[in-house]
C-alpha positions, 0 to 999 in steps of 0.5 A, a space after each residue: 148512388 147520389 150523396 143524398 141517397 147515401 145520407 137520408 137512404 140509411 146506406 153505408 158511406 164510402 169513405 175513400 170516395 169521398 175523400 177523392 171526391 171534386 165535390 165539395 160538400 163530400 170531401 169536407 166531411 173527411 176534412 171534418 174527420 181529419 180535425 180528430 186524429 189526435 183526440 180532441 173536445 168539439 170546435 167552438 161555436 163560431 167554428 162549428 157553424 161555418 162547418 155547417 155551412 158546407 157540410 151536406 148536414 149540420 156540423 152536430 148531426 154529422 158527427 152523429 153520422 160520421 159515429 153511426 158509420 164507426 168512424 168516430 169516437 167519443 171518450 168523455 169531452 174528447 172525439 177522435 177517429 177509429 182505425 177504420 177511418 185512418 186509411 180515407 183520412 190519410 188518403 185525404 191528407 196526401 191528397 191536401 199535400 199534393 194540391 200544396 206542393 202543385 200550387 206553390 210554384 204556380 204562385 212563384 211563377 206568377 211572383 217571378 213575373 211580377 204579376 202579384 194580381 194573378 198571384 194572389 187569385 191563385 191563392 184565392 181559388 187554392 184556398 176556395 176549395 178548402 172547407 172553410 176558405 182557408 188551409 191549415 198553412 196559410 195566413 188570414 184572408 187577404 185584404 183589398 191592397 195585398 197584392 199591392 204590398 207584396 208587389 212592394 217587396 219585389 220593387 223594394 230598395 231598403 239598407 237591409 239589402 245593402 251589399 248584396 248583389 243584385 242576383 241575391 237581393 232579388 231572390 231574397 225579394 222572391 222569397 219574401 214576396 211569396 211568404 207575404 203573398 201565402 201570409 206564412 212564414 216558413 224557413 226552406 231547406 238548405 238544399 233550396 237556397 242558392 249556395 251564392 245566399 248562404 255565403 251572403 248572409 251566413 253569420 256566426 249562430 246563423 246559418 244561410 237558410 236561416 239567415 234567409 229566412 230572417 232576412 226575407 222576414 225583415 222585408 215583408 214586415 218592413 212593407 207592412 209596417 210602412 203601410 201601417 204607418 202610411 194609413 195610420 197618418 192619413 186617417 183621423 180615427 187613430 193617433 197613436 202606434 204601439 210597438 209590439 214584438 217579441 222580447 226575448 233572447 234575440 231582442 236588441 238593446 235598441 228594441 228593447 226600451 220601445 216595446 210596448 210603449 204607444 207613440 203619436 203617429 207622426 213620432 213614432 220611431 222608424 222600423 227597424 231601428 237604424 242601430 238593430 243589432 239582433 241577429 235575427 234583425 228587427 222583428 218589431 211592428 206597428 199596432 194601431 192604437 183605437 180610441 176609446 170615445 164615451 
């Protein structure tokens, strides 16, 4: 029995099937579904039209539908699922992790091999079949140059790598490139940085998988606020930068006194600072001031 059939026919849904389903119009409304596993109002305007936009029906007279099959509640302002539905939910988010945990390595893969354009086509199918363009773990859509910048950080010669050997400047650059690739950010467990990294830049109150991670860290934003600034000094409509950055327990005294403040482009402090003493290096970065014309 087709969906169509399913949905205008009055017959029951199968929940399971759908949340196996390869068609996206099916699965997407258990994607929908698994927004309400903590009780939660209803998404937002701009939200609930791009959800209409692959739902078979509307996003409003889905959720009736979902709540006519009984696998959706309302209590006040808050909608969540009921117990019938956890099962296909579940099923629905494992299914998400394994599509997770295939993908990732494919993208290293093509990163390894220096290929960022393939890379991120990877990224672009991945996130195609999600319901709304986009998972929950990944960053913004990609720009135009985005494979350019991450292709960089593989070729990237900078005083943060100073006194590392060749063997862990080039991991950290791997790991780097494939955050900035994902435009996430994430520390890996100790078991999946090399031991030779972890003796590289262990510091006291910092561990090596930490340290990685903020090391990789620094990398890709030193990439991005130098394409800041490139664009940004080559273009008319903006005359200023702003620092902007955390200010908190892990900020140096050499951070500290520029956030915040707008500086004309060509005077603009170099990120990071020569003298960054935070453990956690440099977390500063380069925001385009737009002018305001009456």
């Amino acid at each position: 029995m087709s969906l169509l059939k399913k949905l205008f026919g009055g017959a029951s849904l199968d929940g399971m099937a759908l949340a196996t389903s390869t068609e996206k119009a099916e699965y997407a409304q258990i994607a929908l579904l698994a927004d309400f596993v903590q009780p939660r109002p209803l998404h937002d305007a701009g939200t609930q039209q791009r959800w209409s936009r692959t739902l078979p029906r509307s996003y409003t007279e889905t959720l009736a539908l979902l709540q006519k099959q009984g696998w959706l509640s309302q209590r006040g302002a808050e909608w969540q699922i009921t117990a019938s539905a956890r099962p296909f939910v579940a099923r629905y988010e494992e299914r998400l992790a394994q599509e997770k945990a295939a993908v990732r390595p494919r993208v290293r893969k093509a990163l390894a091999a220096r290929d960022t354009s393939e890379a991120l086509e990877i990224r672009r199918a991945y996130e195609a079949r999600q319901p709304l363009g986009k998972a929950l773990w990944t960053g913004e859509e990609p720009q135009l140059s985005h494979s350019a910048l991450t292709r960089r950080i593989l070729f990237l010669t900078h005083p943060l790598l100073d006194g590392l050997s060749k063997e862990v400047a080039d991991w950290l650059k791997l790991y780097a490139a494939e955050q900035h690739l994902w435009g996430a950010y994430w520390q890996l467990p100790d078991s999946e940085v090399p031991p030779a990294v972890q003796e590289a830049l262990a510091r006291p109150g910092l561990d090596g998988a930490e340290a990685a991670y903020w090391r990789a860290y620094q990398l890709a934003l030193y990439v991005e606020n130098q394409e800041t600034w490139q664009r940004c000094k080559g273009g008319d409509h903006v005359r200023r930068l702003a620092i902007v950055g955390p200010d908190d327990d892990y900020t140096c005294a050499q951070c500290r006194p520029i956030l915040g403040k707008q500086f004309l482009v060509a005077r603009a402090p170099e990120l990071p600072p020569a003298g960054c003493t935070s453990i956690r290096g440099c977390r500063c970065r380069y925001e385009p001031v737009l002018e305001s014309y009456e």
